[in-house]
C-alpha positions in Angstrom: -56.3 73.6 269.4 -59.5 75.5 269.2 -63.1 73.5 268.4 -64.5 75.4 265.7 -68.1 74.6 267.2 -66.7 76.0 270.7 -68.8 79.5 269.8 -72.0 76.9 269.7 -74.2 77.6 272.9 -73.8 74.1 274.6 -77.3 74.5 275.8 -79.0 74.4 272.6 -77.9 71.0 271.7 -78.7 70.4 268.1 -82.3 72.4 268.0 -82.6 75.6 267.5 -85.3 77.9 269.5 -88.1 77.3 266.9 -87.2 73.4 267.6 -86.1 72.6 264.3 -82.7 70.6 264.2 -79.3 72.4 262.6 -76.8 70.3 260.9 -72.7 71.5 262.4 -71.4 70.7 258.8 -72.9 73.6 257.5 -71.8 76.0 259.5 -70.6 79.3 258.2 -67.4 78.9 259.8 -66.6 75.8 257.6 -65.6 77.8 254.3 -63.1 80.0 252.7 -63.7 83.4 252.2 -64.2 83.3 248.1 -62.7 86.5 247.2 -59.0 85.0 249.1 -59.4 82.0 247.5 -59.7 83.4 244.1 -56.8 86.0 244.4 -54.6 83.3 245.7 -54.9 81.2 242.6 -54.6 83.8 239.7 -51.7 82.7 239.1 -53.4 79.4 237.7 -56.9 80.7 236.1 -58.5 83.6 235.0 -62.0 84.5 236.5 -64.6 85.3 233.5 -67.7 86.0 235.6 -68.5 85.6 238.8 -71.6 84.2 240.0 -74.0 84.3 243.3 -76.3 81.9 244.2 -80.4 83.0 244.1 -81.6 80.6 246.4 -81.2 77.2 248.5 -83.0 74.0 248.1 -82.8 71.6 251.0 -84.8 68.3 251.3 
């Protein structure tokens, strides 16, 4: 079984250069590529628009 955080530079820890601490459940490699997901499930809805996000607010 392959870590998905394997690709992580061990070194780092949990800061990255600028010192500022990055949160492993919200790494890119945690989701599903949109596009599959949708075409996989036409079968169940149809897709009227679809939407991108403009922006990220995190506290």
């Amino acid at each position: 079984m392959v870590c998905v955080f394997s690709r992580l530079n061990p070194y780092l820890g949990n800061k990255l250069k600028g010192g500022e601490l990055f949160d492993l459940s919200e790494s890119p490699l945690a989701y599903k590529n949109i596009d599959e997901v949708i075409e996989a499930e036409l079968d169940l809805f149809k897709p009227l628009v679809k939407l991108r996000p403009q922006g990220v607010v995190k506290r």
